[in-house]
Steps between C-alpha positions, in 0.01 A plus 500: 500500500422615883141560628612911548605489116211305375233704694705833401471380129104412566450802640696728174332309285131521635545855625425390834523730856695308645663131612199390671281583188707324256545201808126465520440494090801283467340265728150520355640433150715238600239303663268508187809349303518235729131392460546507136842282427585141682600449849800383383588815275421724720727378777812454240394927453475559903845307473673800274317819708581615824371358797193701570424474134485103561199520744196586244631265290488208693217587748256234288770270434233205486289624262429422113616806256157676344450589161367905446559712280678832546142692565481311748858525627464888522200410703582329749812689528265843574305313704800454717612863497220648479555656193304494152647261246622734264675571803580157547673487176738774550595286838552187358726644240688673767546224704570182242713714257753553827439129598648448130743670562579331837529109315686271342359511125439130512257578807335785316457284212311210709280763694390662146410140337250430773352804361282641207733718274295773645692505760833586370463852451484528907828370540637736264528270200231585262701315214314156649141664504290442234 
């Protein structure tokens, strides 16, 4: 998928004004991912987006993945948008449901078993949540 399709999708999806909206969110949400899987995972994902996608991703490359919850996910997600989380939700899902889409399902599959089943249902697979 190109960066124009996957922000166009983003931006459908979250109901956003426009490409700098859904740019900004994308980035936001992606960078919370990243602080939340491996190193090592999130790189092989950077690997399957396009280009500008890849930067958020790998900006911490160093750093040890953390364990949080999705509360806290939605949290820190607002935090960088400025939104609220319930907000926060409704980006995420935007945003991870059209990275699903934009994967090999092997690579979708290793991001979503770093993660609590609760997270599932943001990349448009509630059939894994609990």
């Amino acid at each position: 998928m190109k960066y124009d399709g996957f922000l166009a999708r983003v931006r459908e999806r979250g109901e956003y004004t426009g490409p700098e909206e859904a740019a900004q969110v994308t980035a936001a949400v992606l960078e919370v991912l990243a602080s939340r899987i491996t190193p090592g995972e999130a790189k092989d994902l950077a690997s399957q987006l396009p280009h500008p996608l890849q930067e958020p991703l790998t900006r911490n490359g160093g750093r040890r993945a953390e364990h949080f919850g999705i509360e806290e996910f939605y949290r820190r997600v607002a935090e960088r948008t400025g939104a609220r989380p319930r907000t926060a939700l409704w980006d995420a899902s935007a945003v991870l449901s059209t990275v699903a889409d934009a994967v090999s399902g092997g690579e979708l599959n290793q991001i979503i078993s770093q993660l609590p089943s609760s997270y599932a249902v943001l990349f448009g697979k509630p059939d894994l949540a609990d």
